[in-house]
C-alpha angles and dihedrals in degrees: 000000000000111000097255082050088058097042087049090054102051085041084064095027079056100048095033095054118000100060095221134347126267120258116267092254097057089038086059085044091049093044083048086061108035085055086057099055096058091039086063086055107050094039091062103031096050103013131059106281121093115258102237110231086254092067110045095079087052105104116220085221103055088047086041089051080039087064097031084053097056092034090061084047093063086039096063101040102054095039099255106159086207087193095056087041091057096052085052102055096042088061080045099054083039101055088045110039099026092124099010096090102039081049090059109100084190082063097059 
């Protein structure tokens, strides 16, 4: 699925479904905790911290797919072509870091 596919698809799935979106405050609020959410996973699946038996059921895709999801809400309702966004920001992160990372002995 390209990303305008997937913006199109929460659009319908929204107002299919969801009646409306969310404002854009409760949509950051939502994103907040979505990210932690993740973050508690992969803090104590892959970090030092011991996974508690009620999340080890939890799947990093489907919290992963949770962020990705709020974050296409706000998305579409402030305008944002995520697609065109990305590209942006990829010349972005090249022009700028084209030789930054290779440079980085703490890379090697």
């Amino acid at each position: 699925m390209l990303i305008k596919e997937a913006q199109q698809q929460v659009d319908r799935w929204i107002k299919s479904y969801g009646v409306r979106y969310f404002n854009e405050l409760t949509n950051m609020a939502l994103l907040t905790e979505e990210v932690g959410e993740l973050a508690r996973i992969v803090a104590r699946r892959y970090g030092e911290q011991s996974e508690k038996e009620s999340d080890k059921n939890k799947g990093l895709s489907d919290e992963m797919a949770d962020v990705l999801w709020v974050l296409i809400c706000l998305a579409n309702q402030t305008g944002v072509d995520l697609t065109e966004a990305l590209e942006k920001n990829i010349e972005k992160k090249t022009h700028r870091d084209r030789e930054r990372h290779q440079q980085n002995p703490k890379l090697s």
